[in-house]
C-alpha positions in Angstrom: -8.5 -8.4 11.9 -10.6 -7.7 9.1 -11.5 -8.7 5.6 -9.6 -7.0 2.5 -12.0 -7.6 -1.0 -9.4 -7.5 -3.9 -10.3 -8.4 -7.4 -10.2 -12.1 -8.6 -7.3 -11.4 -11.1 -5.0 -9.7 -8.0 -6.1 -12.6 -5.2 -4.5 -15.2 -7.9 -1.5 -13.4 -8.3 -1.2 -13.2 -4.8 -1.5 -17.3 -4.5 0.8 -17.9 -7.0 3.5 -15.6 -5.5 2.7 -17.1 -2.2 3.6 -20.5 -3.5 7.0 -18.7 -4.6 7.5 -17.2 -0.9 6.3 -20.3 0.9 3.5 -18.1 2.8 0.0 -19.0 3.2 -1.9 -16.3 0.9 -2.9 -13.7 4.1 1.0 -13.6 4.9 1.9 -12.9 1.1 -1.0 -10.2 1.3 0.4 -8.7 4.4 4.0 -9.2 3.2 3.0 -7.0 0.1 1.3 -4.4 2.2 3.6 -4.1 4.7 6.3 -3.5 1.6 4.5 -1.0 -0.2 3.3 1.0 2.6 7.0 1.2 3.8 8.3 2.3 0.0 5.9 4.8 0.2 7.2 5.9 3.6 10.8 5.6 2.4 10.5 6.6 -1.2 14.2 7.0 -1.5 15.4 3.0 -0.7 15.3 0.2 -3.1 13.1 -2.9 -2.2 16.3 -4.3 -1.7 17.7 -1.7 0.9 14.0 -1.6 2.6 13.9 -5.9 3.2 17.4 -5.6 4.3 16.7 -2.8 7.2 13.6 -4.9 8.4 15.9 -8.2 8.6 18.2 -5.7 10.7 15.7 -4.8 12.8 14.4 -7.9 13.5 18.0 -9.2 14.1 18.6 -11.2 11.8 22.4 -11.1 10.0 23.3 -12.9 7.0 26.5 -15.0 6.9 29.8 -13.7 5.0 29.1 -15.0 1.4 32.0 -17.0 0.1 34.4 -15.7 -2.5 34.0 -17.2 -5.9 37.4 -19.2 -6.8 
């Protein structure tokens, strides 16, 4: 593990979104990372399309939403 030095203005965005997410500010950091390095591996998926292929492969299936009445 090593240390990443980001600018003061960034590392307080990145504890405010962390706050948002419910992850400590090195999970938010790698969460973000991890996101943009795969858009810029997959440059043709939406953010959307990318988070839901990575809860696929981690197994995880959301339930049937229910119909609006």
């Amino acid at each position: 593990m090593g240390i990443v030095n980001i600018d003061d203005e960034l590392h307080d965005q990145v504890r405010k979104a962390s706050t948002v997410g419910n992850r400590s500010i090195n999970a938010q950091a790698a969460f973000w990372i991890r996101i943009g390095m795969l858009c810029e591996l997959n440059p043709t998926l939406s953010f959307n399309e990318i988070v839901v292929r990575e809860l696929r492969a981690a197994g995880v299936e959301a339930p049937p939403m229910a119909r609006a009445a």
